[in-house]
Structure formats: structure tokens, C-alpha cells
N, C-alpha and C positions, 0 to 999 in steps of 0.2 A: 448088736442090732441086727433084726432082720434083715435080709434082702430086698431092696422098694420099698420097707419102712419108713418112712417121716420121722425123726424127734419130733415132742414137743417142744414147743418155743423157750417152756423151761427149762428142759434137759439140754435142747441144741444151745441154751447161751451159757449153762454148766459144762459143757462138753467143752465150747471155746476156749472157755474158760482155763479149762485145764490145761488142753492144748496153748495155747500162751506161754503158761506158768511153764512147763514139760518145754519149749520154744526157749525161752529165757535162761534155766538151766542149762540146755547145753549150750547156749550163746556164753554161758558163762564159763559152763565149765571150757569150751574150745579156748576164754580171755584167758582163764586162768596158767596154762604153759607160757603163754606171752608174757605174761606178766614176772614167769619163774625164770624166763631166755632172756631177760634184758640182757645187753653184750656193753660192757664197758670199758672203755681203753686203756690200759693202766699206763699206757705212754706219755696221753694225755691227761690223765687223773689230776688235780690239785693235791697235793700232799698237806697235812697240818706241821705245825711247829711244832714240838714237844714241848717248847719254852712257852707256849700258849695256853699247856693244859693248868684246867683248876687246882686251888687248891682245897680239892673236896675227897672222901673218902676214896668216888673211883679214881681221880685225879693223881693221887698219894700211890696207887697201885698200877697205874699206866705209867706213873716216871719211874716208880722202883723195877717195873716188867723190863721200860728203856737201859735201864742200867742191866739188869742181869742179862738184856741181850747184846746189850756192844762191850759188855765189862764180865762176861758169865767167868771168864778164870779166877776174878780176884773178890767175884761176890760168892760160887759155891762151885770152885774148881777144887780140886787136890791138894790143893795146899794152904785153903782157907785155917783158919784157926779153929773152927767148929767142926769136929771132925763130923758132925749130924747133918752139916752141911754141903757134905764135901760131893755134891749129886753128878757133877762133868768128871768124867776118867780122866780127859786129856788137858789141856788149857789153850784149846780154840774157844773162839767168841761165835757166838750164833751169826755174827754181824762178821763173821771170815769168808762166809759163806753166801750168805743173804746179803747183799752188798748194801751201802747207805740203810742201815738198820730197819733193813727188810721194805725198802721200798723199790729197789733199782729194777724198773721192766725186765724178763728174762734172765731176774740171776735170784730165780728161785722169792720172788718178793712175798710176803707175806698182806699185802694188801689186798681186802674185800675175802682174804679167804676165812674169814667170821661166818659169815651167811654161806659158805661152802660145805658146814658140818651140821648136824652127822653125815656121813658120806659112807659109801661101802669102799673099803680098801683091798686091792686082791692078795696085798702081802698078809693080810691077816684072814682073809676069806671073810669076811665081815664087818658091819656096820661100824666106824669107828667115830670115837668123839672125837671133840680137836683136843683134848686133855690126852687121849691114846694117839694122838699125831705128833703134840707136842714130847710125847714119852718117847715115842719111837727114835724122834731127834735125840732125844738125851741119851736112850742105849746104844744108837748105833753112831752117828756122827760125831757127837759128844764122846764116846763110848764109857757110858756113865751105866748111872742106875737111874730110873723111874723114880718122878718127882711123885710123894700122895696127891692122889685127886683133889682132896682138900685143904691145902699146904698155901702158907701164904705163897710160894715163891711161882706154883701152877695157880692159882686165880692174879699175880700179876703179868705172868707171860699171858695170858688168857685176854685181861686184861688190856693190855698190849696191842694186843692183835683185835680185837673191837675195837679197839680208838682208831688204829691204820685203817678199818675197815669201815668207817663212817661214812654214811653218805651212798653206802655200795649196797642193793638189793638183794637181799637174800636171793642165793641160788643163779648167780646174772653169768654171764659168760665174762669169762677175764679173758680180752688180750690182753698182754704181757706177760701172763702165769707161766711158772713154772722155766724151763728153758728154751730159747728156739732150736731147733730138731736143722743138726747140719745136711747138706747135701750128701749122704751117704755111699763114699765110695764102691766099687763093687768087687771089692776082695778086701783080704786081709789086711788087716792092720798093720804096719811096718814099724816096729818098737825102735830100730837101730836108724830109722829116717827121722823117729819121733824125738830121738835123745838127742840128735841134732838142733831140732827144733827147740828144744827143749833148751840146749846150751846156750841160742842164741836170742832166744825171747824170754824164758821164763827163770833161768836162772838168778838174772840180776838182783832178783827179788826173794825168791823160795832158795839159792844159794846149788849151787852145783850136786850137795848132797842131798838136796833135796828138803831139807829138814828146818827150813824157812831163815828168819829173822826175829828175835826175839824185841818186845816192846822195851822202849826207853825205861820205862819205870814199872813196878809189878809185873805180876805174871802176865804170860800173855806173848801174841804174837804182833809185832806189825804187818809180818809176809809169814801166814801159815804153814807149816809142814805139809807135804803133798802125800810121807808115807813115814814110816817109821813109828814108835811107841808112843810119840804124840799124837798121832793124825786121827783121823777119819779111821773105822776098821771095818773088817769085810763087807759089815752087813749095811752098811751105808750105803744108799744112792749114788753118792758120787765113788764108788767104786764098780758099778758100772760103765763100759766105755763110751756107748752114747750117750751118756747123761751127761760124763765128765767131760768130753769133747762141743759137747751143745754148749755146756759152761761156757769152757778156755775158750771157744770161738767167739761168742761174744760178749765176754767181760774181761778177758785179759789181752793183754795183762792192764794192769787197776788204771780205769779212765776210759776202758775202752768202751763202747757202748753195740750193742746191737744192729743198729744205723750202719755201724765203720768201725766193721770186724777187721783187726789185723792178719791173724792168718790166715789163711782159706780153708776151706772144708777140709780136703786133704792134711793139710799140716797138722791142723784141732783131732783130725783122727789118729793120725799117727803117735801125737803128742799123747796123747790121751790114752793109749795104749802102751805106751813108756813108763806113765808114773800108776798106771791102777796094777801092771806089770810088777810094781814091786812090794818087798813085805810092808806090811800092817797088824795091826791087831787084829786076831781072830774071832770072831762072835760063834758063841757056841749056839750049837739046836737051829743053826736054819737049812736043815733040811723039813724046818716045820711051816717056813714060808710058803706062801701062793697054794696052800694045798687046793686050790682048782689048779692043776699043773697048768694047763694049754694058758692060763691068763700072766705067767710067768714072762717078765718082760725077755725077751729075746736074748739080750744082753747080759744076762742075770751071770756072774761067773761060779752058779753053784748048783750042785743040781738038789735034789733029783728033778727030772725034765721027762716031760711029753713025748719026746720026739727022739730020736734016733744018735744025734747029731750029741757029737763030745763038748766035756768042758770046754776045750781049751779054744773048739769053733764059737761057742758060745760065748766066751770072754773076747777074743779079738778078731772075729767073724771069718769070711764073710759071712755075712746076715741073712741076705736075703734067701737061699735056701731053706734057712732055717724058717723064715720069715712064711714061703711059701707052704712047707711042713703043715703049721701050725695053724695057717689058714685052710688047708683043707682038712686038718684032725677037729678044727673048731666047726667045719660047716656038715659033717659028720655028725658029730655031738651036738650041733646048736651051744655051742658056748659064744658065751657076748665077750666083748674085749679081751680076748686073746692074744698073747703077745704084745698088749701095746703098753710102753711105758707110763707110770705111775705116778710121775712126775709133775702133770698137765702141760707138758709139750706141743708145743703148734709147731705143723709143717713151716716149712723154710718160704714156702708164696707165700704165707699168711702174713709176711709183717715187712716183707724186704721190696 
């Protein structure tokens, strides 16, 4: 429009017009993140009964998903009968892990994280399914092999994990996700204070050698191995020592909750540094992990790494150097989440 022009009355009520419409869009578009950020508690969340689901086709594939996750050694462990089935290396339960068969706040729960995927993961540098989330668990925790995409046994974990996750909006913020992040000493980890620790709290259970409790009946564990040919191997999450410390602090030992952590910050670090400290199965090829280096969680006990700083600070820290490193090589480059764990961790204010 000219300058000191008039519309016509037609034009000025088409112009409004548009502007409204142009108005309304981004009214909608600014609704629509609010709508992607709902925040729900997974503290407070209602959980379902499994004994409640139907008896309909997905019904049939949520109960068989509950079985392969609190029973995975004796439905497609090592020493099933089918050798076609044999997908778990070791004969933990997903549910060794994932406490109350992946519901318990802060031990890693698998609830509402449905509406979480696809998601970018930096261990793989890329967009992942939850079918490539759920794999992940199988080659390295499990230390298995990759379930097919289209396998009955991945659409019932799949399965599984949308019935937990009912009710939950896609994309919503979980508290409870993932583990709470301890108070983080500020040096080194102390493996010979941890084994102490170690003696006196966690033994009873996982056994002095470390190498758990076997279940009453079939395979399996009641008290999981923490290292050895059973356990977890390198490339596992929980062989890093914030991860495994976040853990032990608030779920162990078994009953303990979040709320009314037993050992302190300090002990869960130390502790935690004692058993990722010893052997395991080794996962070949991850020097192929995080190839955006700087997004490498701090903790990661393998390199190759960004920054300057050795394996062996890298595995039992202190961290924060490193920490600092990485923040200023990320504000350099403009890299986004840098150093931070993978795991969906909250800060220690956020829930205590």
C-alpha cells in the first residue's frame, strides 16, 4: 500500500481478515510447545494392573511383552530351548534393572516413554526408534543380539511400553525418568572406600563376589550380578559411574526409594566406582559411539573424547574439569547437549 493511501472497505475488511487468520496461527502455533511440554509426575502417576489387561490381540502382546520383561532369561535367554530365540547374552531380566517391571520413579522406568520416540540419541548420533532403544538394551545390558524390527518378541516389548505409557502425552516432560543425578563429589572417586561400602550394604544381596543370587526356580537372578560373564558389558549405561551411582543411591538396595536414599551421595559414588571398576563383557566397535564427540556423556569410560582429559579421569573423575572442558569446546562450536547424560536424569533439587 501506498503511503496516506486508504484501503477500500473491501480490501481493508480482506486485509483484517487475513491478519486474524496470520493472528490465530501463531496463537496456535506458540499453544502448540505447551501442548508438547505437559510435565507429569511419574511419582504420582496411577499405574495399571497387568491382571486387568484384555483379552484382545494387543492385550495377548502386552502380557507376553510383561513376561519377556520380568522373565527375559527363561523366555529368549541362553539357554532357552530355541536356539532362534536365544536374543539375551546374559540371564538378567530387563525388570533387574527397571525396577517393579519398569514402573519404579528413578530406576530407569519405562513409563510414558511411548510418546518419547522417535527421539535423537547422541550415542548413535541420530534419530532413533524405540524398536533401536529397545535393541540397544538388548546388545548392551542384556549383551545380546538385536531383536528383528518385526519379530513378535520387539512388537510385544513395544507393546509393553504403550500400555505403561497410557494416559501420558506424547512428548510431556517425565519427572521420575530415567535416574536422579547424586550430589556429585568433587574429586575422585575412592574404589577402596567403595568396596567397603560395598561389603556392608550391598553384598547381602549381589554376594561378596559380586556375582548375585541365582532365582529359586529357572534361569535367572533374584539379586543380579553387578560384573563378571553374566552382567551388564561395557557398553551399557550402567557401566558408567554416574549413572550406576544415581542408581545405587536411590533404589538400593531393593525397597529403597528415591524419597529415603540409604547411602549418601558420597558412598553411591564411591560404591559405584568399585563394581563398574571391575571386569565385564566387552562390546566391540564403540569407538563408533557419540560420534559428535563433545555430546559424549562425561562419564563414558571409553574414549575417543573431545577433550584432553584421560580414560581413567573419565571413568572415576573428578568430573568437573572435565565438565568445564566440554562446556567451553561446546560454546566454541555451538554444540547442543554436550556432556550431558543420556539417560534423562534430573538434577538432585528437582525431586528431593
Amino acid at each position: 500500500m501506498l503511503p496516506g493511501r486508504a484501503l477500500p472497505a473491501g480490501a481493508r475488511a480482506a486485509f483484517l481478515g487475513v491478519a486474524m487468520l496470520c493472528t490465530g496461527n501463531v496463537a496456535a502455533a506458540a499453544a502448540e510447545p505447551a501442548k508438547q511440554t505437559a510435565e507429569i509426575d511419574l511419582t504420582q502417576w496411577p499405574l495399571g494392573d497387568i491382571a486387568s489387561v484384555r483379552d484382545d490381540p494387543f492385550g495377548v502382546l502386552v502380557e507376553y511383552g510383561y513376561r519377556l520383561f520380568t522373565d527375559t532369561p527363561n523366555q529368549i535367554g541362553p539357554t532357552v530351548a530355541d536356539p532362534a530365540r536365544r536374543f539375551a547374552g546374559n540371564n538378567l531380566a530387563c525388570s533387574n534393572c527397571h525396577l517393579k517391571a519398569g514402573s519404579q520413579p528413578y530406576a530407569m522406568p519405562l513409563v510414558g516413554v511411548w510418546g518419547q520416540f522417535p527421539q535423537y540419541r547422541a550415542r548413535e548420533g541420530a534419530v532413533d526408534t524405540l524398536e533401536d532403544r529397545i535393541n540397544g538394551c538388548m546388545e548392551r545390558s542384556m549383551n545380546g543380539r538385536a531383536l528383528p524390527p518385526d519379530s513378535h518378541e520387539m512388537r510385544a516389548f513395544s507393546s509393553y511400553v504403550r500400555w505403561l505409557s497410557t494416559g501420558i502425552p506424547d512428548g510431556a516432560k517425565l519427572v521420575g525418568a530415567g535416574a536422579l543425578r547424586i550430589k556429585e563429589p568433587a574429586r575422585a572417586a575412592n574404589g577402596g572406600h567403595g568396596a567397603h561400602v560395598f561389603a556392608q550394604i550391598c553384598a547381602p544381596c549381589h554376594g561378596m563376589d559380586g556375582l548375585g543370587q541365582r532365582a529359586a526356580t529357572g534361569a535367572g537372578y533374584q539379586f543380579p550380578p553387578l560384573w563378571g560373564s553374566d552382567s551388564f558389558n561395557s557398553g551399557a549405561g550402567m557401566s558408567r559411574l554416574l549413572t550406576a551411582a544415581a542408581y545405587a543411591m536411590h533404589n538400593m538396595p531393593v525397597g529403597t526409594t528415591y524419597s529415603a536414599p540409604v547411602l549418601t551421595d558420597e558412598e553411591a559414588y564411591d560404591v559405584a566406582a568399585y563394581f563398574v571398576g571391575q571386569k565385564r563383557p566387552e562390546m566391540a566397535n564403540l569407538d563408533k559411539d557419540f560420534p559428535v564427540r563433545l555430546q559424549k556423556p562425561i562419564d563414558t569410560p571409553y574414549g575417543p573424547y573431545a577433550d584432553q582429559f584421560s580414560p581413567e579421569q573419565h571413568k572415576f573423575g573428578p568430573f568437573e574439569p572435565i565438565r568445564a572442558k566440554v562446556r567451553e569446546l561446546a560454546a566454541q562450536s555451538r554444540t547442543e547437549k554436550a556432556g550431558e547424560p543420556d539417560d534423562g536424569s534430573a538434577e538432585p533439587e528437582r525431586a528431593r
